[in-house]
N, C-alpha and C positions, 0 to 999 in steps of 0.2 A: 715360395712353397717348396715342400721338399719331394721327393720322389719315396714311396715306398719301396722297403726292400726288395715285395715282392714281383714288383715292374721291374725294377729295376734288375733283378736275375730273369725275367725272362725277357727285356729289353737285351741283354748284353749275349742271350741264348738265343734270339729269334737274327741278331748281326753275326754271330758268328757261324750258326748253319748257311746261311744265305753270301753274306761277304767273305768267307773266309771257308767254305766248303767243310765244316766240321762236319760232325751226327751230332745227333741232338740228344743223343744219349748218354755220351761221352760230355758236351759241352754244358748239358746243363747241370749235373753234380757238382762242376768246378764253380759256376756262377752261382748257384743255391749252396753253396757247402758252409755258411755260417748264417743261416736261418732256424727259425724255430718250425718245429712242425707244423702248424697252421700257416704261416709264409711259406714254405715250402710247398704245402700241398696248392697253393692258390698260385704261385711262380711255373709249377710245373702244368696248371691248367689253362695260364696264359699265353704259357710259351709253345706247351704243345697243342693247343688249340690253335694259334694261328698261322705256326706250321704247318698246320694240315690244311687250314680252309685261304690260301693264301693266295689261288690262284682266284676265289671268289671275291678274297678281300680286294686285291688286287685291283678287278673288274668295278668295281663298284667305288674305289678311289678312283680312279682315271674316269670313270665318268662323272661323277659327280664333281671332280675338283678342273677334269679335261686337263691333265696333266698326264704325261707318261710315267708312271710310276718307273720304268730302267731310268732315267735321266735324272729323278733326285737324288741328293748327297744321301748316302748311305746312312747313316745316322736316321736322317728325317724320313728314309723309306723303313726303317723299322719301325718308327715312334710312330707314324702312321697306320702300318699296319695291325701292329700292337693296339692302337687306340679304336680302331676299326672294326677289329675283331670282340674288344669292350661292346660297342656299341650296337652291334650287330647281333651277336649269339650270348651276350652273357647279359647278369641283370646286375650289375654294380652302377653305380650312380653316373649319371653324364658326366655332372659337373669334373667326377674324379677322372674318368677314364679322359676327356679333354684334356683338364687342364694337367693331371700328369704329364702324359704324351707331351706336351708344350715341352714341362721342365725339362724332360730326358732331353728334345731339342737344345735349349739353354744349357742345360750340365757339360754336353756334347763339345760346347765352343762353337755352336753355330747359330748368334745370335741375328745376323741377318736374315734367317729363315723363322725367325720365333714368330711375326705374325702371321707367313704364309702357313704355317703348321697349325698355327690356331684357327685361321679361317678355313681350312680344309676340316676341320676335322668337327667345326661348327655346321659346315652345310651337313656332312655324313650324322651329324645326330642327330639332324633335321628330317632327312631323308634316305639313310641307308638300308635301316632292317625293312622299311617297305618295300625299296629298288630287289633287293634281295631276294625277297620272300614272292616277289613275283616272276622271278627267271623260271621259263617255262624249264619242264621236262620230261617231255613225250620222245625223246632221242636221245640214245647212248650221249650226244656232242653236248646235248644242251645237260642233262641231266651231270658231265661230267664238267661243265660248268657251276652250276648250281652247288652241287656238293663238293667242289673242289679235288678233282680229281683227273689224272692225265686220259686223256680220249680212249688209249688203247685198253687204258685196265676199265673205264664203263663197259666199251667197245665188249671183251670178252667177256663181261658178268652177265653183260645182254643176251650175249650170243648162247651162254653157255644155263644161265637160271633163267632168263626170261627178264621181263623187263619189271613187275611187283617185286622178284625175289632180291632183283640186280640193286633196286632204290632201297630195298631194305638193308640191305647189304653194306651201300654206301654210306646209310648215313649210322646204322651202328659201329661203323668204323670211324665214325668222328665225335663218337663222344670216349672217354674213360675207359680205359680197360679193366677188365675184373682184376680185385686184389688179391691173388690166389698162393698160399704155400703148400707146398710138400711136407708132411711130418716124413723128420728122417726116422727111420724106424731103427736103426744100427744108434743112436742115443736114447737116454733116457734122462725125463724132464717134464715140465708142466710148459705147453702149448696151449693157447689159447687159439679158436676158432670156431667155424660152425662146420661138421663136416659135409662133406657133398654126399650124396644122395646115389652116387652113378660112379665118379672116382676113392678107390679107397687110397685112404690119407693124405686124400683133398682137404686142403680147409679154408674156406672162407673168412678174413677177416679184414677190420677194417684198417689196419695199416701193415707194414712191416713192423715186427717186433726187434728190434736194431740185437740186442744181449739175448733172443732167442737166435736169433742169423750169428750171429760172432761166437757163439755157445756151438753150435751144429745143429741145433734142433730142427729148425727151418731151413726151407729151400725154397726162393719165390719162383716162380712154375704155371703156367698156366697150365689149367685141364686139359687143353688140347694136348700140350707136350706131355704131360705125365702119359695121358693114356697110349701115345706112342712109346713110351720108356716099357707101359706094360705089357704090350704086343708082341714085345722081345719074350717074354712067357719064360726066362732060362732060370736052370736051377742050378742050386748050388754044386761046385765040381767042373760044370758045362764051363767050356771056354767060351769067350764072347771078344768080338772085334768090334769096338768103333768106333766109327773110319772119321767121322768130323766130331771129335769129342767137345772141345772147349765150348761155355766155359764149364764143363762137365754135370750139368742137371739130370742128363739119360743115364749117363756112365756110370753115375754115383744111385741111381733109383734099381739098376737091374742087379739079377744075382748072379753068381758065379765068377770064374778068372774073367777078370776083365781087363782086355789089352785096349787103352785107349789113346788114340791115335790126333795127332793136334803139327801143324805143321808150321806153324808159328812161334817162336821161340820164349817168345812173351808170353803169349797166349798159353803155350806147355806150362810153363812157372806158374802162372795164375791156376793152372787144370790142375796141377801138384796141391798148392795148396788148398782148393776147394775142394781136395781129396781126404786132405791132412784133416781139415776142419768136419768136416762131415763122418769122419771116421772110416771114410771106404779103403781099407786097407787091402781090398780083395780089388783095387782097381791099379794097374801096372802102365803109366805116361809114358807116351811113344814118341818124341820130337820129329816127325818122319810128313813127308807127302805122302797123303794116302795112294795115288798113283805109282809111286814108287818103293813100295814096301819091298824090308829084306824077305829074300828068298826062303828061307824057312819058316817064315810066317803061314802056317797052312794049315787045316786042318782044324777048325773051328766048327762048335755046332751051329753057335748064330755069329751072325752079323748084323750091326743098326748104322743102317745109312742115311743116318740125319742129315741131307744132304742141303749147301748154299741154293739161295733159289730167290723169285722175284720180292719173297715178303708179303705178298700180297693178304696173308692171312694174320699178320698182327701191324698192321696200319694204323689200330688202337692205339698202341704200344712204342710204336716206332716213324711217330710223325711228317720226318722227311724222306723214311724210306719209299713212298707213294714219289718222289720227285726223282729217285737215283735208281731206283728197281729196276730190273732187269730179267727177262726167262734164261733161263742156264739149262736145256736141255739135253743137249752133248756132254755135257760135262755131268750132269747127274747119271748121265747113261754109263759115263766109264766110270762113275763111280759104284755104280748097281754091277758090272762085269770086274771089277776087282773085289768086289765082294764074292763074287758068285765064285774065282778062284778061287779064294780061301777058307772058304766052308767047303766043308767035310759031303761029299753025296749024302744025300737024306738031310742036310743042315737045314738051318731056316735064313732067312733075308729080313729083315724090319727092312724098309723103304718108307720115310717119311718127310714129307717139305712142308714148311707153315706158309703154303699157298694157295691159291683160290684159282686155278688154269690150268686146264683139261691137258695143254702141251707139258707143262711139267709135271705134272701125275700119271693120270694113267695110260696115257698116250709111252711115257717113259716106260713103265712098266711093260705096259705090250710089245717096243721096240727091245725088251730085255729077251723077249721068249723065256724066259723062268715061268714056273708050274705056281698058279696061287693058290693059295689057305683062303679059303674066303672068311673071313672074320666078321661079316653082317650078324650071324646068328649068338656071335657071342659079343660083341658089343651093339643089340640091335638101338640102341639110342642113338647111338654116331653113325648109322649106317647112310653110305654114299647113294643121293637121289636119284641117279644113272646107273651104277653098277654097283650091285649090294654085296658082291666079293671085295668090296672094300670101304673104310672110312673115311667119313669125314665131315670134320666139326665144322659149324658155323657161325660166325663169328652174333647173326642177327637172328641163327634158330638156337643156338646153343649158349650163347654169351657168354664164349669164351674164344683165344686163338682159331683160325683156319687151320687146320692140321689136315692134308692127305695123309692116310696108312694103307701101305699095303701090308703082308706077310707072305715070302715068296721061299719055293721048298727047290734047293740046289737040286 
């Protein structure tokens, strides 16, 4: 029997985030890059589906087969997984999701395991999605069991929305993410999409258009991020700073001089040309630490500080970032105070993270003491459940990105 192509790329994408420490964002373009669109889109729902629910998969191989899942050969802990998560959350046939997973064993060179991989993954067809569908959760521990999630990030959804908002929470972050582009408005073209209703030149559609993306038309962009690019409010003339550009979707959305700032040398070259492409010719790549900016750099009306942060608001999107996330609140903090050097008194601040935790939000914000703009009134569809002087999307009320925004006046 042969393996499909499309296990087969999310087989070789589910070993290399896991054995080999990749992202899965990175790795799995390389493993799907000679698929057709329909493989594609079913490798990328394989692979980041059981990315995400891994820690559930996991729980329910080791009991059922009472095996430690760290202790098999690597090969056979993905082909398990992978086959588990088949059987489990998706509706594609037994027979297939088994006896694939077997071949990937066999292709692998580890024909010694070919019948224990078959008999593990016989009993899990038998009895997984019940074991599963019964793990209680009345607790941040159990619920971050259930939905495959590290204790600390249930822990603060709990603490922070309550425990209906925290489960809804969870589990829309483990299906799909919205397919969303940017119409570049600096090109002209025929775009196909449904527009948003709340974002302008939103559009909704159902895949990437590859020759509208390679043309400049398109930008894929979740609504949460755009409507941070629009918070920045700047016109044209107005200088702008910002401080974490690549791989420049905000940079290229706002108007005015735009100095944007990328500290990564690779990453600069990629912001250059998704400038070049996009037509933003009003955008000036900065190879620089934003902590370390030249001295004459000053005197900005705005500033947008898309700032690094746990991820916690596109776990849709970004599978294993739930497993390596991390709060950076120091570090956003001195990136909000080199901001506030560089704009002009009377300037403005965009402060935005794609995270869901009160420590890297607004908590940052407050330790900034800057003066806010409340923007509740003018985007009251995104306005923040706790403090309406600020935004923020939800991934399970909005079905889009987790985006915090503030707008902070030097």
């Amino acid at each position: 029997m042969t393996v499909s192509p499309a296990r087969r790329a999310a087989f070789d994408t589910i070993q290399r985030v896991f054995e080999e420490d990749a992202y899965a964002d990175r790795a799995f373009p390389a493993a799907a890059a000679n698929l057709e669109p329909r493989d594609r889109a079913l490798a990328q729902r394989l692979a980041y589906g059981t990315i995400q629910r891994v820690r559930t998969l996991d729980h329910g191989i080791e009991t059922l087969a009472r095996r430690p899942v760290r202790k098999l050969d690597p090969p056979v802990r993905a082909a398990l997984r992978l086959g588990a998560y088949q059987l489990a959350f998706s509706e594609v046939a037994v027979h297939a999701a088994v006896n694939e997973s077997v071949e990937l064993v066999r292709a692998a060179g580890l024909g010694r395991a070919v019948a224990f991989t078959n008999a593990v993954l016989r009993r899990l067809a038998l009895g997984l999605r019940e074991l599963l569908g019964e793990l209680p959760e009345d607790s941040p521990t159990e619920a971050a069991l259930r939905h495959s999630y590290p204790d600390w990030v249930a822990e603060t959804w709990w603490r922070e929305l309550g425990r209906e908002e925290a489960l809804a929470l969870m589990r829309a972050q483990n299906e799909p993410a919205e397919t969303v582009v940017r119409r570049n408005v600096r090109k002209h073209g025929e775009v196909e999409g449904v527009p948003d209703p709340e974002i302008p030149n939103a559009l909704h559609v159902s895949r990437i258009d590859e020759e509208a993306f390679d043309a400049g038309l398109i930008w894929p962009q979740s609504r949460g991020s755009q409507l941070a690019g629009l918070c920045v409010a700047s016109q044209e003339r107005e200088r702008v700073l910002d401080l974490c550009a690549a791989p420049g979707g905000k940079s290229t959305q706002v108007a005015g001089e735009v100095t944007a700032v990328e500290k990564h040398p690779g990453r600069a070259r990629q912001l250059e040309e998704n400038c070049e492409r996009l037509g933003a010719g009003n955008v000036r790549v900065l190879d620089a630490d934003a902590l370390e900016l030249p001295p004459h750099l000053r005197g900005f009306d705005h500033a947008l500080v898309d700032a690094p942060c746990s991820g916690l608001g596109v776990l849709a999107s970004r599978p294993d970032l739930r497993w390596r996330g991390e709060p950076l609140p120091e570090f956003q903090l001195a990136l909000l105070r080199v901001a506030a050097e560089r704009v002009r008194p009377g300037g403005t601040i965009v402060y935005s993270v794609c995270t869901i935790n009160a420590d890297e939000n607004e908590a940052v914000v407050d330790a900034s003491g800057l003066a806010v703009e409340p923007l509740g009134q003018e985007w009251p569809h995104f306005v923040h459940p706790r403090r309406p002087e600020f935004l923020l999307t939800l991934p399970h009320r909005h079905g889009t990105s987790g985006f915090f925004i503030a707008r902070l006046r030097t």
